[in-house]
C-alpha positions in Angstrom: 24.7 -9.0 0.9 27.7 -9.2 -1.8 25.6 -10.9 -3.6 22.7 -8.0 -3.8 25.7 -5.2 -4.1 26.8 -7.6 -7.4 23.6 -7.9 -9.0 22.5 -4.2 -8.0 25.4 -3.0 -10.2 24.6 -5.4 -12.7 21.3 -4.0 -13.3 22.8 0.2 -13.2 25.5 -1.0 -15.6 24.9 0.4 -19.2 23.7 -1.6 -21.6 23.5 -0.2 -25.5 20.9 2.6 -25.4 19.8 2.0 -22.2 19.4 5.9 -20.5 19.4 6.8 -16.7 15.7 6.1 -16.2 16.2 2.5 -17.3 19.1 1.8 -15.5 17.3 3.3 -12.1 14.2 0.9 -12.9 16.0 -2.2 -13.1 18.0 -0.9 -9.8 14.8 -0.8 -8.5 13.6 -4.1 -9.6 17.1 -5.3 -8.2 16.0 -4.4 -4.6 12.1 -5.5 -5.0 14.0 -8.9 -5.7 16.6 -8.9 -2.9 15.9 -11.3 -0.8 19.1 -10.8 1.4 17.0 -7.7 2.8 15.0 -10.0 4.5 17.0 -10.4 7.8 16.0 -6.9 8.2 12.0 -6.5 6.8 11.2 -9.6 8.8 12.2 -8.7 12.3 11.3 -4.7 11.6 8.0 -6.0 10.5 7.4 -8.1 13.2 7.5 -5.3 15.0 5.5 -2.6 13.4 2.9 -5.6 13.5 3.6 -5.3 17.3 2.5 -1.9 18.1 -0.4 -1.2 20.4 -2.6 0.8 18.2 -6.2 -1.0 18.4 -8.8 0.2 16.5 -6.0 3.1 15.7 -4.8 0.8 13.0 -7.2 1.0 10.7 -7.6 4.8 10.8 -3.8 4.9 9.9 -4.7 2.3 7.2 -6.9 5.3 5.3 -9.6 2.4 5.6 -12.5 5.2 6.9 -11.2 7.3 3.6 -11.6 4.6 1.2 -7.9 4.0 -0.2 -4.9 4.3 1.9 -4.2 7.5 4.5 0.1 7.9 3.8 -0.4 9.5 0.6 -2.7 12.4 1.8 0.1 12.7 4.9 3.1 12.8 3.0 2.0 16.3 1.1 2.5 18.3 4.4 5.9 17.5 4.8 6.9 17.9 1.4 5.0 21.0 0.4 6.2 22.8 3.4 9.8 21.9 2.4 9.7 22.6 -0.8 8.0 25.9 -0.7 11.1 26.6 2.4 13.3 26.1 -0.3 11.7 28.6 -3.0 12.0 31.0 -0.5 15.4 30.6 0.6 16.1 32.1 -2.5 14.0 35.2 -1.9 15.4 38.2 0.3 14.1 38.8 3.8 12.2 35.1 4.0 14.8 33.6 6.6 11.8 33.2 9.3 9.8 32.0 6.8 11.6 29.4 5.3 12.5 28.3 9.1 9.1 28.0 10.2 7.9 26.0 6.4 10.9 23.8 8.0 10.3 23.3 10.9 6.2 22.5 10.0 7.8 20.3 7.5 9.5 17.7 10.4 6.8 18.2 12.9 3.9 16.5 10.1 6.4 13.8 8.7 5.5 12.1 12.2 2.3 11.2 11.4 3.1 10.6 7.8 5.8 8.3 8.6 3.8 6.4 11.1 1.2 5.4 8.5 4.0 4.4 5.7 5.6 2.1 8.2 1.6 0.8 9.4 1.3 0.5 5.2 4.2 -1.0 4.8 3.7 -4.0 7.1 1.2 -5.3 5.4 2.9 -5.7 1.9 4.2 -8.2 0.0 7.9 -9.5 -0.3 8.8 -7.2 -3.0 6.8 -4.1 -1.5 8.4 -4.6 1.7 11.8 -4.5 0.6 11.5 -1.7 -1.7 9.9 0.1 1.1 12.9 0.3 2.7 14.4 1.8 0.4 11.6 4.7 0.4 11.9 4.7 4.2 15.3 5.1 4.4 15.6 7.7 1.4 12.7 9.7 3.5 14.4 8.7 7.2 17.6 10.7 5.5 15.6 13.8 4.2 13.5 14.0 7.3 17.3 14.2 9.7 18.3 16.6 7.3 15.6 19.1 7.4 15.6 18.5 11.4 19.4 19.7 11.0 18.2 22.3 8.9 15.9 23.7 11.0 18.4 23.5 14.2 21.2 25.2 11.8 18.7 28.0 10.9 17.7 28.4 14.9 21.6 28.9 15.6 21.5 31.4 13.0 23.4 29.4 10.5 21.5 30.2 8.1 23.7 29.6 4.9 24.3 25.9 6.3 20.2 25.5 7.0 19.5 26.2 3.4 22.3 23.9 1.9 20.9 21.2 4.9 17.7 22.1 3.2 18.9 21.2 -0.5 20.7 18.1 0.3 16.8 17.1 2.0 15.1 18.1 -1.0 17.4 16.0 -2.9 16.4 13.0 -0.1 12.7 13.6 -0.7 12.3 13.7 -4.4 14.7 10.3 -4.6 12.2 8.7 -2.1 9.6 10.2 -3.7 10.8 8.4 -6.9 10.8 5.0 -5.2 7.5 5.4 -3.4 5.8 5.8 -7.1 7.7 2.6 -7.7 5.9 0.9 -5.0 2.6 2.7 -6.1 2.4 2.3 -10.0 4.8 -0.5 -10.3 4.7 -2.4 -7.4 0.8 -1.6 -6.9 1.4 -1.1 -3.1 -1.8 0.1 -1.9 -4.0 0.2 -4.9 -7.4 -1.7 -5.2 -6.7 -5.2 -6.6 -10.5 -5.5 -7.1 -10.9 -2.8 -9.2 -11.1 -4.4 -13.1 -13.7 -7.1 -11.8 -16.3 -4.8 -13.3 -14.5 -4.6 -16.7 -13.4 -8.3 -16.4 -16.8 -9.4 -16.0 -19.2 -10.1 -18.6 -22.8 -8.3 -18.0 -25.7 -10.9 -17.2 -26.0 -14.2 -15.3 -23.6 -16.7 -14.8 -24.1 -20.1 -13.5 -22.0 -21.1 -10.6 -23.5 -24.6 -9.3 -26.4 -26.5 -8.2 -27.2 -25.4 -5.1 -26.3 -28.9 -3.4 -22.9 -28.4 -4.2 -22.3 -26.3 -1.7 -22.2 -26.9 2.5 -23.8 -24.6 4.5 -21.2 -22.3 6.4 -18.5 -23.2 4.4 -16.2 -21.1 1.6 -16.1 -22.6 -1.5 -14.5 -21.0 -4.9 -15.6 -20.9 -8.6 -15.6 -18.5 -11.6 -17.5 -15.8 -13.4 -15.6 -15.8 -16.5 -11.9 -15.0 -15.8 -12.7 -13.5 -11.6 -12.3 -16.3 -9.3 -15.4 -15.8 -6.4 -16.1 -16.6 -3.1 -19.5 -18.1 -2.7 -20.6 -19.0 0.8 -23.8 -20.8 1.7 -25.6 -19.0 4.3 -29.2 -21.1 4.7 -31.0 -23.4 2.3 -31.6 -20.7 0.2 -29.3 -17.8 0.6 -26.1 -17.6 -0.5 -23.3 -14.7 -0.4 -21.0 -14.3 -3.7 -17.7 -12.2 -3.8 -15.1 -11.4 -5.6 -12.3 -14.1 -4.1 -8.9 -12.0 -4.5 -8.8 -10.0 -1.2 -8.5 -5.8 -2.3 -5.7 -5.3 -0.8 -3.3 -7.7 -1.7 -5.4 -10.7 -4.1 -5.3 -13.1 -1.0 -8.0 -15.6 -1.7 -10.6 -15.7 0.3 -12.1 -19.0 -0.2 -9.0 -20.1 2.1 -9.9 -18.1 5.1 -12.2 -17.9 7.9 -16.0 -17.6 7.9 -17.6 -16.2 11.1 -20.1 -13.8 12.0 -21.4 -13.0 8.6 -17.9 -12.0 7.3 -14.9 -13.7 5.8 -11.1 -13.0 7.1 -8.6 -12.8 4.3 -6.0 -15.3 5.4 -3.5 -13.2 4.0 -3.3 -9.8 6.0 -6.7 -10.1 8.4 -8.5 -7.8 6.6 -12.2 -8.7 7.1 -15.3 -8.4 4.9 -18.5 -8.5 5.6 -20.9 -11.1 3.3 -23.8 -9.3 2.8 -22.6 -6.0 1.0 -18.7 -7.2 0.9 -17.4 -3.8 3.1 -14.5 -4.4 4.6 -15.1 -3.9 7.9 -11.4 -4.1 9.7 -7.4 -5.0 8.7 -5.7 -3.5 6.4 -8.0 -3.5 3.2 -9.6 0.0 2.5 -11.9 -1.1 -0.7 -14.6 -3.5 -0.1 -14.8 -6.4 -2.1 -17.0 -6.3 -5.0 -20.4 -7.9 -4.4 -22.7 -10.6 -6.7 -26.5 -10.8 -6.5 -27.6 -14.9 -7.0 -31.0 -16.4 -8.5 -32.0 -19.9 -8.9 -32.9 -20.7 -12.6 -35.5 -22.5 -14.2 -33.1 -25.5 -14.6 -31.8 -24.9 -10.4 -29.0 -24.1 -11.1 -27.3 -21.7 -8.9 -26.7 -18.0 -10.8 -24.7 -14.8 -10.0 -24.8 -11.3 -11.3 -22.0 -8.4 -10.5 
């Protein structure tokens, strides 16, 4: 841990022209790359993994939205706050501002719930900058609960600075969730630039005797590694191979049941249509048509 303390004040020391926001990003980077912090996101992952939420799960996920559900969440708790803290500045707003408060602790629940679900299911890098955002959110959340019981008491002067020093909390987590969003790419669709990446028109993959029914096998349309799995004599099932959620390749898991598991996080997808059907993956994979050619070769189109 002396080690990660060294190097974290390493990367906020000044260099040259480097300003604030620089400093703060390689801080950042600094804990992405910490792997001291794993005697902590290993067990407390382990456990999240744990949980006995069934089909539950993938509701948290956001997979029946479409991308992931902890974004949505998190704008309860924070509007409420923030709007509690506008109006601690206006005169005769003291119930008010305690009730935006006290709304404000009782949604983090759920909103927390699905970070730590998200979270879980991330990479190294992700999972130890996520701490960070947990614990910067944990803090804001106890303050704001401390807030609202000051306010109750009729402390009122000490529930609004409460209130200020949560604010402060939320927009620094706030800060390092973006990191984990745009930066880190924690939760975005890794499938996405397949369309753009790939070239319009057919593109020959095999002959068809290349590949055993049942089994995954992987090639390339251009620069997009696929999946193509053999069905019957004469249907086969092409995907893109780099799982949505986080690039696992799916050539390397489990086909069953018409669908392939990502050996990566279980997310599962089905063959036909590539829709992820369960685990943590809330984009389906992006699906190839195939044709025989004149020559027999084996063809796919996007």
């Amino acid at each position: 841990m002396g080690t990660f303390i060294a190097r974290l004040a390493a990367a906020t020391r000044s260099d040259g022209d480097d300003g604030i926001g620089v400093r703060a990003l390689r801080a950042l980077d600094a804990v992405g790359g910490a792997a001291e912090l794993d005697a902590v996101t290993v067990p407390l992952r382990r456990a999240v993994r744990g949980l006995p939420l069934g089909r539950l799960r993938g509701v948290l996920h956001g997979r029946p939205l479409g991308h992931p559900l902890h974004p949505a969440l998190v704008q309860l708790p924070i509007g409420a706050w923030t709007s509690a803290a506008v109006l601690d500045f206006v005169p005769g707003s003291a119930r008010a501002a305690r009730l935006l408060v006290a709304v404000g602790v009782v949604t983090a629940a759920p909103a927390v719930l699905t970070g730590w679900v998200d979270w879980a299911e991330q990479h190294d890098r992700q999972l130890r900058t996520g701490l960070l955002h947990a614990g910067a959110m944990a803090t804001a959340t106890g303050l704001f609960g401390a807030s609202w019981a000051a306010r109750s008491h009729g402390h009122h002067g000490l529930g609004r600075a409460l209130g200020l020093f949560g604010l402060t909390a939320v927009g620094s987590g706030a800060a390092v969730g973006g990191h984990l969003a745009y930066r880190q790419a924690a939760g975005a669709n890794k499938t996405e630039p397949v369309p753009q990446l790939v070239e319009p028109g057919w593109h020959t993959l095999g002959r068809p005797e290349e590949f055993t029914v049942g089994a995954a096998a992987r090639r390339t349309v251009g620069e997009v590694p696929v999946l193509v799995v053999r069905e019957a004599a004469d249907v086969f099932h092409v995907l893109a191979d780099r799982c949505s959620h986080a690039s696992g390749p799916l050539s390397a898991g489990d086909i069953a049941d018409g669908c392939v598991t990502c050996p990566w996080h279980g997310s599962v997808f089905r063959l036909s249509d590539g829709w992820n059907v369960d685990g943590p993956a809330t984009a389906p994979q992006p699906r190839f048509v195939t044709r025989t050619d004149d020559e027999g070769n084996l063809q796919a189109r996007l």
